[in-house]
C-alpha positions as CSV (number, residue, x, y, z in Angstrom):
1,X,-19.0,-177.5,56.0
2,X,-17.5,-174.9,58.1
3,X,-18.7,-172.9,61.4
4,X,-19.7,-169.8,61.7
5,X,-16.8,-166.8,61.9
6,X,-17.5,-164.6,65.6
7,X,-18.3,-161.0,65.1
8,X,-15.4,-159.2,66.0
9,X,-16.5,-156.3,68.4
10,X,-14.5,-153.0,68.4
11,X,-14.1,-151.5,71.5
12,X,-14.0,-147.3,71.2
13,X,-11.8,-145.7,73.6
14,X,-13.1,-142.4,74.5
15,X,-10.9,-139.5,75.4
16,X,-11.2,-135.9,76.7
17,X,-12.0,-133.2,74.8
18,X,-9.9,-130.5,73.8
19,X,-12.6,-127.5,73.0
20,X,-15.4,-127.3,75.3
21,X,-18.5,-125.4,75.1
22,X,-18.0,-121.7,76.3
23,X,-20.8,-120.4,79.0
24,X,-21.2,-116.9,77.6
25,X,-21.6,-117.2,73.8
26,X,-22.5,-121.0,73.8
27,X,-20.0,-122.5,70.9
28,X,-17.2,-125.5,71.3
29,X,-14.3,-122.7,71.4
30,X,-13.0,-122.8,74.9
31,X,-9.7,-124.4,75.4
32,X,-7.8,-124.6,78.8
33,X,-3.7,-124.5,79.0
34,X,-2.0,-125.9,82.0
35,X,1.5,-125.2,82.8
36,X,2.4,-127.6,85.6
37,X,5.8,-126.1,86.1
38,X,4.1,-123.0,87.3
39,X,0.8,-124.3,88.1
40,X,-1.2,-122.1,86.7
41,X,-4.2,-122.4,83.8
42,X,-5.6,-120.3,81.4
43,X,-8.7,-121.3,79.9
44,X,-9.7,-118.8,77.0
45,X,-12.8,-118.9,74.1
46,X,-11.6,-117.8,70.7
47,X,-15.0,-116.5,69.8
48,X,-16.0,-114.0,72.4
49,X,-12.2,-113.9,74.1
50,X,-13.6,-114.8,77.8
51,X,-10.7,-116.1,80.0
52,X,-9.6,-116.6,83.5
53,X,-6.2,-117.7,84.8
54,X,-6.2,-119.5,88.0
55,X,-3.9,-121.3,90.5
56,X,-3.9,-125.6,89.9
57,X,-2.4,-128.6,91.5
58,X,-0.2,-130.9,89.7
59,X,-3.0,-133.5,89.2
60,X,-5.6,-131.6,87.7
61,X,-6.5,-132.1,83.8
62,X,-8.1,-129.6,81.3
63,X,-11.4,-130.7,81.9
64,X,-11.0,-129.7,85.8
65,X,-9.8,-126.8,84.5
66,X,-12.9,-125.8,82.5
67,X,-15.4,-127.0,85.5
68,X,-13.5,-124.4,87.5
69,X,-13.8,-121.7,84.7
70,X,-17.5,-122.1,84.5
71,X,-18.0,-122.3,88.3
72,X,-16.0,-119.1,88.6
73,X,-18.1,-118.0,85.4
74,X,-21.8,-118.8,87.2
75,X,-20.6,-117.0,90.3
76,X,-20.2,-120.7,92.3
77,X,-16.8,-119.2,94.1
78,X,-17.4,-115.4,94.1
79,X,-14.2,-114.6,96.5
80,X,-11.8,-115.0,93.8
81,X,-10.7,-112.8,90.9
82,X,-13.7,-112.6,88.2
83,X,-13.7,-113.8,84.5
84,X,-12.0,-110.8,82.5
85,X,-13.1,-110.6,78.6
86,X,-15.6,-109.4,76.0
């Protein structure tokens, strides 16, 4: 007679997304580059070619990048430069 063997429960680590979903033609194509030596990101969809380049701070990740993008997309911060693209 033995005892019963425990379940052994993974544990899934999540982690951030490298396409995001792009506001204009609605497909997971949008990918944001940051260059921290110049601190500057360019997010940019492959499908429709929508993209923005913007000034960042050092601690900011792609996905901050891509919430700025689609605020700057909806018209959330209207005094800077607009989206450029097809």
């Amino acid at each position: 007679m033995g005892r019963r063997r425990k379940t052994v429960e993974k544990i899934v680590k999540r982690r951030l997304p490298e396409l995001f979903v792009c506001p204009k033609c609605g497909k997971n194509t949008v990918k944001a580059a940051i260059n921290k030596k110049t601190g500057w990101a360019v997010v940019i969809c492959s499908n429709c070619i929508v993209n923005a380049k913007f000034p960042v701070t050092p601690r900011m990740s792609s996905v901050d990048a891509y919430c700025k993008f689609t605020d700057r997309y909806y018209g959330e911060s209207s005094k800077e430069d607009p989206i450029v693209g097809g």
